[in-house]
C-alpha positions as CSV (number, residue, x, y, z in Angstrom):
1,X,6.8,9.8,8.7
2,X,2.8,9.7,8.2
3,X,0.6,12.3,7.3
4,X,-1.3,13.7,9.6
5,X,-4.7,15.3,9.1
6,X,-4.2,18.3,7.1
7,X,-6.5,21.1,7.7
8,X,-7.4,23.4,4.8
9,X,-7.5,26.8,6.9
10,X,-4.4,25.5,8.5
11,X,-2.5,25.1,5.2
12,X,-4.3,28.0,4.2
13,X,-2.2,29.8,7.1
14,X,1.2,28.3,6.3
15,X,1.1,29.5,2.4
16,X,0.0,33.0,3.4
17,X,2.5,33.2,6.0
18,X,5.3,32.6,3.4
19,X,3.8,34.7,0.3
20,X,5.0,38.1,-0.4
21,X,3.0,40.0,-2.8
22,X,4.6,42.1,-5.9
23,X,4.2,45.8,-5.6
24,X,6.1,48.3,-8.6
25,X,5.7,51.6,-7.8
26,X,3.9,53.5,-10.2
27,X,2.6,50.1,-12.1
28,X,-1.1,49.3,-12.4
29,X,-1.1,46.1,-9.8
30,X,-1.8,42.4,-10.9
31,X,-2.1,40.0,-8.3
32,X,1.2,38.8,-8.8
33,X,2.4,36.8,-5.7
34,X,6.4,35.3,-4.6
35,X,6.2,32.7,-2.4
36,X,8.9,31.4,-0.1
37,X,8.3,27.7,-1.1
38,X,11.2,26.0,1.1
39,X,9.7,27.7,3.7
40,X,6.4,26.5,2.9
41,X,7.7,23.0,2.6
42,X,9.8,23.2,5.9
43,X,6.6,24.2,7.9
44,X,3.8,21.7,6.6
45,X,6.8,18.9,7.5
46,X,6.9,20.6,10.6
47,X,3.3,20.7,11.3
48,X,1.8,17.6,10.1
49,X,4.3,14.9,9.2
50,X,4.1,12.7,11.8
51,X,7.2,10.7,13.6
52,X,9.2,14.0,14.5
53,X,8.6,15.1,17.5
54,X,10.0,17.8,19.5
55,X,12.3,16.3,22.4
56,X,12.6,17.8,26.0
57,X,15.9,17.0,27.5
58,X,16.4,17.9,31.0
59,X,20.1,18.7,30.4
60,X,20.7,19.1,33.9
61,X,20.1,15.0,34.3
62,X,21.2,14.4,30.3
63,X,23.6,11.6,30.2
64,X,25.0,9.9,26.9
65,X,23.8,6.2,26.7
66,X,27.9,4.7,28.3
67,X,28.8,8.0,28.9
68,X,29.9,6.7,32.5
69,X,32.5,4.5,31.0
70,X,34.2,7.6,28.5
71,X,37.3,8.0,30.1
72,X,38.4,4.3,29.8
73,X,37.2,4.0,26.6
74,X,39.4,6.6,25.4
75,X,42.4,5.4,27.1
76,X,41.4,1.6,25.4
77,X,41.5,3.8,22.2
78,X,45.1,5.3,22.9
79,X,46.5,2.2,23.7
80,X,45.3,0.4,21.0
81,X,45.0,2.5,18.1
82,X,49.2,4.5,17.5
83,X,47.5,8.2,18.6
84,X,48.7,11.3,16.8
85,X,48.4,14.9,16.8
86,X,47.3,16.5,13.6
87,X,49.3,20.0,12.3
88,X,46.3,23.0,11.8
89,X,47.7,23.0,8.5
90,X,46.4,19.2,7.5
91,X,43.5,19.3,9.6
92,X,42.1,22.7,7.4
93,X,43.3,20.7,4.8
94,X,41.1,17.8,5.3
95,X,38.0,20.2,6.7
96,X,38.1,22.3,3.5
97,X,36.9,19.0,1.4
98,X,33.9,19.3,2.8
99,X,30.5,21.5,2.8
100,X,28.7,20.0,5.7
101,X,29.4,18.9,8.8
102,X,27.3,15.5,7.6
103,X,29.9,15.3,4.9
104,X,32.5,15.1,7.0
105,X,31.2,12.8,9.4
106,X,30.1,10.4,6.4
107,X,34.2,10.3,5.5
108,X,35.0,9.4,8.8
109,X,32.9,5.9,9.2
């Protein structure tokens, strides 16, 4: 996406927002500071990348693009493509390959 207009108060925000500062009990203080930086990151993208933008979805009137047609697409799928029912057993097996959910559904295209 683009960058949108970063403003330095705003940024300013974020960082603090995210920044823990280091206190040792009985220690003279330094200004030491920890800062959460994937939150950091995950927020500015958030706040000022441009070309994400939140969707509303009326769910009650949500409707997969074909979704009409499902049913006889999946029975065009049975009867073309031999159909079989996978044991628990083999299916963990396969599952435990992956980490992700995007994993898995990289191995299956």
């Amino acid at each position: 996406g683009d960058v949108g207009n970063i403003d330095e108060d705003g940024l300013l925000e974020i960082i603090m927002k995210h920044s823990i500062p280091v206190i040792n009990y009985g220690v003279s203080q330094t200004s030491a500071i920890t800062f959460n930086l994937e939150a950091i990151e995950a927020e500015i993208i958030e706040s000022y990348i441009f070309g994400r933008y939140p969707m509303e979805i009326d769910i009650r009137s949500f409707e997969f693009m074909g979704g009409q047609n499902t049913s006889s697409l999946i029975t065009l799928i049975a009867q073309s493509i031999p159909q079989e029912t996978l044991s628990f057993d083999i299916w963990q097996t396969f599952d435990n390959q992956f980490e992700t959910s995007f994993q898995r559904r990289k191995a299956l295209d």
